[in-house]
KEPATI-479411 format. One record per residue (C-alpha): x, y, z; residue number from 1. Coordinates in Angstrom, 1 decimal. Example, Ala and Ser with C-alpha at 12.3 -4.5 7.8 and 13.67 -1.06 7.14 Angstrom:
2
+--------+--------+--------+-----+
!      u !      v !      w ! pos !
+--------+--------+--------+-----+
!   12.3 !   -4.5 !    7.8 !   1 !
!   13.7 !   -1.1 !    7.1 !   2 !
+--------+--------+--------+-----+
% end
This chain:
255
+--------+--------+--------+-----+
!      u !      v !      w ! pos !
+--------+--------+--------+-----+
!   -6.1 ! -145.5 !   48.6 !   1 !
!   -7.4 ! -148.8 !   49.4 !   2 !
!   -3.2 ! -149.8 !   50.9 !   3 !
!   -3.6 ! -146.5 !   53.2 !   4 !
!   -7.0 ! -147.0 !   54.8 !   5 !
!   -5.4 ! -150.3 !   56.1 !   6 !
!   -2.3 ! -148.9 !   57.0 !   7 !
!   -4.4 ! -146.3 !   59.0 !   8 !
!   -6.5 ! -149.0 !   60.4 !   9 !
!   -3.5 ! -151.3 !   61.5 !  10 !
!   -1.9 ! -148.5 !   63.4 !  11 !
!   -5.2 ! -147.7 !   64.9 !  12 !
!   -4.9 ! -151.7 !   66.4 !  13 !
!   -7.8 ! -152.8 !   63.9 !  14 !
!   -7.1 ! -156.0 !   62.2 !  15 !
!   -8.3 ! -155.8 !   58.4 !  16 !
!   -8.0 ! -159.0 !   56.6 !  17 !
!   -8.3 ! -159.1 !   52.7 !  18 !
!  -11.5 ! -161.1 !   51.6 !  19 !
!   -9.5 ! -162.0 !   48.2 !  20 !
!   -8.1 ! -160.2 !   45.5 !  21 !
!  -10.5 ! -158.5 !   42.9 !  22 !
!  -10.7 ! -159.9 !   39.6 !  23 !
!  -10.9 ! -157.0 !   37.7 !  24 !
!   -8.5 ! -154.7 !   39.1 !  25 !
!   -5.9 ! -157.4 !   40.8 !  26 !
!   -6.2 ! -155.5 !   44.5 !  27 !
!   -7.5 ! -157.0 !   47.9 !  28 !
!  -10.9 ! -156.9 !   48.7 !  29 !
!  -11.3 ! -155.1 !   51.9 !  30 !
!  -15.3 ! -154.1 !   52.8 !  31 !
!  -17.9 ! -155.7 !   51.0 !  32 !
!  -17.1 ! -158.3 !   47.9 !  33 !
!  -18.9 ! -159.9 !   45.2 !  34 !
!  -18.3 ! -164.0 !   44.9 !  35 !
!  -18.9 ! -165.3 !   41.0 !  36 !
!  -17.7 ! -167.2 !   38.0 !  37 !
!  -15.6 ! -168.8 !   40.9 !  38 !
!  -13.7 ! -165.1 !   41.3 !  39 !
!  -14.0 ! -162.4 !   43.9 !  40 !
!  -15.0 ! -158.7 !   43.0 !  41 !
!  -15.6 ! -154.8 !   44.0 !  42 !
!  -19.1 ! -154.7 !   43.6 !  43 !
!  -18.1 ! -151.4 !   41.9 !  44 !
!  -16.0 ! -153.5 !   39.3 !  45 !
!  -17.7 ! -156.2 !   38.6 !  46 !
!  -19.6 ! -154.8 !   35.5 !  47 !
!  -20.7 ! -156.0 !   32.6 !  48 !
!  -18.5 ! -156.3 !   29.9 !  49 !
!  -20.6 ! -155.0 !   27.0 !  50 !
!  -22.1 ! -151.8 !   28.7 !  51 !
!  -19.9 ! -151.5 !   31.8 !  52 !
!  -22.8 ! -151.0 !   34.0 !  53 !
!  -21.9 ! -152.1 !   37.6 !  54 !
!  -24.4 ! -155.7 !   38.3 !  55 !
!  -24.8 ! -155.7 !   41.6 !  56 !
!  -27.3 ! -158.1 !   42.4 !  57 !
!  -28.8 ! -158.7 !   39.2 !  58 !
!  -29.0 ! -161.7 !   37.1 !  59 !
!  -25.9 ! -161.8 !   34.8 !  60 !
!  -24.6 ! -164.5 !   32.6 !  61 !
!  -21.2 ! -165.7 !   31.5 !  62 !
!  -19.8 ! -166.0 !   28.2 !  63 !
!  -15.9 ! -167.0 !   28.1 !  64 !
!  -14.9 ! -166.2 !   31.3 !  65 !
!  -16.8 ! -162.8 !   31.0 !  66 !
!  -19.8 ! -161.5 !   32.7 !  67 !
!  -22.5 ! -159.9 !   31.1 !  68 !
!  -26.0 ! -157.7 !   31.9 !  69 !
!  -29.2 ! -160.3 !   30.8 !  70 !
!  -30.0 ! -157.3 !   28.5 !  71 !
!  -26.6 ! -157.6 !   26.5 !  72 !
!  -25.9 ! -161.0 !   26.6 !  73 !
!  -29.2 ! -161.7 !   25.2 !  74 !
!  -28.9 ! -158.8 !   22.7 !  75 !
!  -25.3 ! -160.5 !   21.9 !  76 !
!  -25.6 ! -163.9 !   21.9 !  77 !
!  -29.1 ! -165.2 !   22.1 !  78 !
!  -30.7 ! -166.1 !   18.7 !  79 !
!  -32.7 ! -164.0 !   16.7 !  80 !
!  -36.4 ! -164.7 !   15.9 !  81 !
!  -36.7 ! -164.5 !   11.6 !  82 !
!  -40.0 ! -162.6 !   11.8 !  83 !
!  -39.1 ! -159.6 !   14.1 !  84 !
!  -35.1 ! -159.9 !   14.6 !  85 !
!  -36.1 ! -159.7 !   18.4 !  86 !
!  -33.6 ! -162.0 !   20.8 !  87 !
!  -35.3 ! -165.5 !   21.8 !  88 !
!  -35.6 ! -165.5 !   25.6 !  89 !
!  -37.6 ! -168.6 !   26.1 !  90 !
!  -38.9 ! -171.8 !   23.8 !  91 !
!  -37.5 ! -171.0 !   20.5 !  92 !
!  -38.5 ! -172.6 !   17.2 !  93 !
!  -36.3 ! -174.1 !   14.8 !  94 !
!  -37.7 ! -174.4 !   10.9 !  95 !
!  -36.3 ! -173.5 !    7.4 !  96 !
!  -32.5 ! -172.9 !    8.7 !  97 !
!  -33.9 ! -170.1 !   10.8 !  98 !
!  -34.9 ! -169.6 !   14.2 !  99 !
!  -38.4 ! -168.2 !   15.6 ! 100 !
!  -40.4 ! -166.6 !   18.6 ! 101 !
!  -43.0 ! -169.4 !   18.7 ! 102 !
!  -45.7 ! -166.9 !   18.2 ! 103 !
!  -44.1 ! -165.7 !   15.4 ! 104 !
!  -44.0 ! -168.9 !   13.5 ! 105 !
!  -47.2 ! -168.8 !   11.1 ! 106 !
!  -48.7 ! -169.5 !    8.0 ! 107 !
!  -47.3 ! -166.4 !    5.4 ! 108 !
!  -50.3 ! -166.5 !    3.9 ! 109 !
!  -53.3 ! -166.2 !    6.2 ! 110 !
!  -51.4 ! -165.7 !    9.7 ! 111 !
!  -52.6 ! -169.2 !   11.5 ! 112 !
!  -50.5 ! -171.0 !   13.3 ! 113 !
!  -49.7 ! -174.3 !   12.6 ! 114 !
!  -51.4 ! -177.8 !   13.6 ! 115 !
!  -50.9 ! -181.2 !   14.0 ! 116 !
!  -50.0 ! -181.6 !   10.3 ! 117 !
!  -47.2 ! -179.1 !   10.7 ! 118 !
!  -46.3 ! -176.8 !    7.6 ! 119 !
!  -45.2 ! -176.8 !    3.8 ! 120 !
!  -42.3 ! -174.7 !    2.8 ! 121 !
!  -42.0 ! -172.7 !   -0.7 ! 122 !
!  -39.1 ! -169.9 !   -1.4 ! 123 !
!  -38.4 ! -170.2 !    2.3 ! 124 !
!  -41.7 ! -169.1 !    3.3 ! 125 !
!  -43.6 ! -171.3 !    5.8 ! 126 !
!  -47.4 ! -172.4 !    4.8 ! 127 !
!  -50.4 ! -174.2 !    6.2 ! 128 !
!  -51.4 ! -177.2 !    4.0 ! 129 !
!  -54.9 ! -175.6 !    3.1 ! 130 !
!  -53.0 ! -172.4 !    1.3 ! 131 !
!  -49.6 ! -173.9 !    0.6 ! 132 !
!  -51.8 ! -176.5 !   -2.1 ! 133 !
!  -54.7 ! -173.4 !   -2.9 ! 134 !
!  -51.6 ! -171.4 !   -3.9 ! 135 !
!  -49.2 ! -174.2 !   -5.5 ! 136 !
!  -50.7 ! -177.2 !   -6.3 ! 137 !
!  -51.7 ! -177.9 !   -9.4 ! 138 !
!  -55.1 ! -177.1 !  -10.4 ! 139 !
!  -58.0 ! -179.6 !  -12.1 ! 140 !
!  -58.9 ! -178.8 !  -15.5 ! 141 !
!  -62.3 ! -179.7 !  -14.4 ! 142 !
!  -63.2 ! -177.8 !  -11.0 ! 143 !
!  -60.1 ! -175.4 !  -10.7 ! 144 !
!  -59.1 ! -176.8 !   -7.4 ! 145 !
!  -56.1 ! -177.7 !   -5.9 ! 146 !
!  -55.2 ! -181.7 !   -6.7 ! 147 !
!  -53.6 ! -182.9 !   -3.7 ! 148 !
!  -54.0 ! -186.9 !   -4.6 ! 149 !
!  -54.8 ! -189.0 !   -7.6 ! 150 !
!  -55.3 ! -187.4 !  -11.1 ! 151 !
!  -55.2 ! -188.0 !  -14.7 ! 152 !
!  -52.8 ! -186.0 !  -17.2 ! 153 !
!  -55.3 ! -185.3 !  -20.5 ! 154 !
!  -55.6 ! -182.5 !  -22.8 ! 155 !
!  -52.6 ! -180.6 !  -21.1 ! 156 !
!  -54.4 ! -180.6 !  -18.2 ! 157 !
!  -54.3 ! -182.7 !  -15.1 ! 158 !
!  -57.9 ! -183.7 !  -13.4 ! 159 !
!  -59.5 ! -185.0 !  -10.0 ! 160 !
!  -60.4 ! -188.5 !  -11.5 ! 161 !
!  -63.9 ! -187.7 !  -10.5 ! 162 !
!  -63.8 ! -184.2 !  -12.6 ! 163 !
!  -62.9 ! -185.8 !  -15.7 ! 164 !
!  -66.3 ! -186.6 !  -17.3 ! 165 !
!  -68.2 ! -185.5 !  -20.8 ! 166 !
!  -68.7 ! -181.4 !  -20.3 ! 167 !
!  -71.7 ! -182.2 !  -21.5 ! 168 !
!  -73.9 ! -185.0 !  -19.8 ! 169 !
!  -71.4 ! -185.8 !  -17.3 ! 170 !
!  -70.6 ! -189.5 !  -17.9 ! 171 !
!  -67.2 ! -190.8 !  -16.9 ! 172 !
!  -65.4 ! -192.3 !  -20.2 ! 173 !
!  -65.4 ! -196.0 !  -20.3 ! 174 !
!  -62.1 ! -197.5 !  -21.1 ! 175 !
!  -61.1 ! -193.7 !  -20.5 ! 176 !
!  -61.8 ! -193.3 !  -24.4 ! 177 !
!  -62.9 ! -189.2 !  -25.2 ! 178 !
!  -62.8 ! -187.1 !  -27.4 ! 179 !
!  -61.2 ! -183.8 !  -27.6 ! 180 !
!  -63.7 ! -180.5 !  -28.8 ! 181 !
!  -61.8 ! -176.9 !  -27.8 ! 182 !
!  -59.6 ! -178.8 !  -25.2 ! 183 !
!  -62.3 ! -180.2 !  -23.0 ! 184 !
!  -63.5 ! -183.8 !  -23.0 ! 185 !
!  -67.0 ! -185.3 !  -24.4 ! 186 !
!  -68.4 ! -188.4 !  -24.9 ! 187 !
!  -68.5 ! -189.1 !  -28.8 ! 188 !
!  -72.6 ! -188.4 !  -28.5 ! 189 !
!  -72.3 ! -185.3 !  -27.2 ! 190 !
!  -68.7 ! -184.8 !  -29.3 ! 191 !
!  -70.8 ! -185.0 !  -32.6 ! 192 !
!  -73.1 ! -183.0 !  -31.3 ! 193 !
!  -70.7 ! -179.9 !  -30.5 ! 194 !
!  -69.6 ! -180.3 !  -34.2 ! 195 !
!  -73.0 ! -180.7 !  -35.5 ! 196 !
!  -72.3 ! -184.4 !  -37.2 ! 197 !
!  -75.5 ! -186.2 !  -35.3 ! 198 !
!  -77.7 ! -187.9 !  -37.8 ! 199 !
!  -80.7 ! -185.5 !  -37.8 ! 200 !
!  -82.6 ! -189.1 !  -38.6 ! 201 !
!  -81.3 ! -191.3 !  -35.8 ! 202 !
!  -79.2 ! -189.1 !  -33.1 ! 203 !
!  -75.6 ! -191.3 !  -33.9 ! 204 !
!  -72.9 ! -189.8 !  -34.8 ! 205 !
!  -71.8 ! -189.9 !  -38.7 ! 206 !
!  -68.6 ! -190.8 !  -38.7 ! 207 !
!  -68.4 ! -192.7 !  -42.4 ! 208 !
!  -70.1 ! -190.8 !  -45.8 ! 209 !
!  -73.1 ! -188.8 !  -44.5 ! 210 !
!  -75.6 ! -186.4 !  -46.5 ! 211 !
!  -76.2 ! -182.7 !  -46.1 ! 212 !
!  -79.7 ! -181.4 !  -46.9 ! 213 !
!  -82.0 ! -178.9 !  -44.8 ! 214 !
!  -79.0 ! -178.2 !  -43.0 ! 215 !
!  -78.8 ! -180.5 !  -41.6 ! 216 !
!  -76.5 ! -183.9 !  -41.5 ! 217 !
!  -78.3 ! -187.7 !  -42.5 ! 218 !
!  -76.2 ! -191.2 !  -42.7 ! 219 !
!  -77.3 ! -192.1 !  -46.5 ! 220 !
!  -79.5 ! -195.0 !  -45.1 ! 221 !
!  -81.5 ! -192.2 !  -42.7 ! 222 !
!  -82.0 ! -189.3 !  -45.3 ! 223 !
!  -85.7 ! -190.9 !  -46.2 ! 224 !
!  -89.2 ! -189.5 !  -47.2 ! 225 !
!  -91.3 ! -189.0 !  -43.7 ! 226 !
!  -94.2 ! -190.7 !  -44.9 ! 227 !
!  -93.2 ! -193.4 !  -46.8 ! 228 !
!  -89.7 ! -193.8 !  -45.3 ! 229 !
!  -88.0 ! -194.6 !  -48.9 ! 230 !
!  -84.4 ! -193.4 !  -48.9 ! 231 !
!  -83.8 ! -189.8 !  -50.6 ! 232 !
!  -81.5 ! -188.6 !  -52.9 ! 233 !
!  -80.1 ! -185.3 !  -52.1 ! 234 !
!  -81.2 ! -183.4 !  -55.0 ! 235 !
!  -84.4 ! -185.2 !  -55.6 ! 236 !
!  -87.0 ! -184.5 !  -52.6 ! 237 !
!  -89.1 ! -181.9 !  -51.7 ! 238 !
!  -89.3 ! -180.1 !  -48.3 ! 239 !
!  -92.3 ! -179.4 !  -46.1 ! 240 !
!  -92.2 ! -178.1 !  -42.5 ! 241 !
!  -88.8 ! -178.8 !  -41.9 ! 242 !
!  -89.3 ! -182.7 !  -43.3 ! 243 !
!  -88.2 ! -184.5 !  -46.7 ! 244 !
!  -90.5 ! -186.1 !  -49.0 ! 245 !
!  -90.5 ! -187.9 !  -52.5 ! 246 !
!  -91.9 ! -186.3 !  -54.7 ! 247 !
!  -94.8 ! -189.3 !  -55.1 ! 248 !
!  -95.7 ! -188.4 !  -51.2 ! 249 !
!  -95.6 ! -184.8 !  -51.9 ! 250 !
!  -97.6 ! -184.5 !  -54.3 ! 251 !
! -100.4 ! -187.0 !  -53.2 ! 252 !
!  -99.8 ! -185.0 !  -49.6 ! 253 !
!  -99.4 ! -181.1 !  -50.6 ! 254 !
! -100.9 ! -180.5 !  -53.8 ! 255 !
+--------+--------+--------+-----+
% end
């Protein structure tokens, strides 16, 4: 058609010169032409190559020689964002082998996005520091939070230095020497205590040959009459209001 119109035109004395050949379809451009990717087009031919939809004057990019809509190139050959499988137009960001819509790069667990201090990673999940170590870090046998830092390994547990003190009274061990009642730590006062093995006469713990009487618990030397203070034999005192006596005191005190 195009070979005719000039033939017509030549005989009518008009001079058609061809503006270059078209890159799609090989034939002179005669009338209006597209100039890109260093070629010459029908504007009706050059198309993208994906959806065949004529570009005109859009914005179009080029991928191995071939041009595309900005729709299907990016739908093509732009990298996908991890969280929504979207194309990345713009800033993109790179973490975990994957890339990311910078709004879409946040904590898994609570949604925030990330600071200074950047992010923790666990089962290819990104975290904030605050929930990766609530979630994953081990936790003190003392206080139940996370230890981030120092800590001491006792009683299958692990402990914030400052959290591993007597359950009881609170005193930090010296020479980190404790003792072990239903897996938490005491001092030995408070130890004996627990396991009722105080001396009911002097508050120390028994830890040698110790009397049982009133049920209670007496080193030998302790287990003496209340008014006189001579030791006691376990079968040979008499109690009054919770006390021991000899039965010289007894008598001269009750009877």
């Amino acid at each position: 058609m195009l070979g005719s119109l000039q033939s017509d035109l030549n005989r009518l004395g008009v001079q058609t010169v061809a503006k270059g050949v078209c890159g799609a379809c090989k034939k002179p451009i005669v009338g209006q032409v597209v100039t890109a990717m260093g070629r010459t087009w029908h504007p009706e031919h050059f198309v993208c190559t994906h959806c065949q939809d004529e570009i005109g004057s859009r914005n179009f990019f080029e991928r191995e020689g071939q041009p595309y809509c900005e729709k299907d190139y990016h739908h093509l050959f732009s990298p996908r964002c991890h969280y929504c499988n979207g194309p990345i137009l713009d800033r993109v960001v790179t973490a975990l082998d994957k890339t990311w819509h910078p709004e879409h790069f946040f904590c898994a667990q609570c949604g925030a996005f990330f600071g200074p201090e950047g992010f923790h990673e666990k089962d290819g999940k990104a975290y904030c520091r605050k929930d990766y170590f609530d979630m994953f870090a081990p936790k003190c046998g003392g206080c139940t939070r996370a230890i981030l830092e120092n800590y001491i390994s006792a009683l299958n547990s692990l402990w914030h230095p400052e959290c591993f003190v007597c359950r009881e009274c609170f005193t930090p061990f010296v020479n980190g020497s404790f003792f072990d009642h239903d897996g938490q730590p005491y001092c030995e006062s408070h130890y004996h205590e627990r396991r009722g093995s105080l001396c009911s006469g002097c508050q120390k713990p028994i830890t040698g040959r110790c009397i049982t009487a009133m049920a209670k618990k007496f080193h030998p030397e302790h287990f003496v009459c209340a008014f006189c203070l001579k030791q006691l034999n376990k079968g040979t005192f008499k109690e009054q209001n919770d006390k021991p006596y000899c039965q010289g005191c007894f008598v001269k005190l009750f009877s």
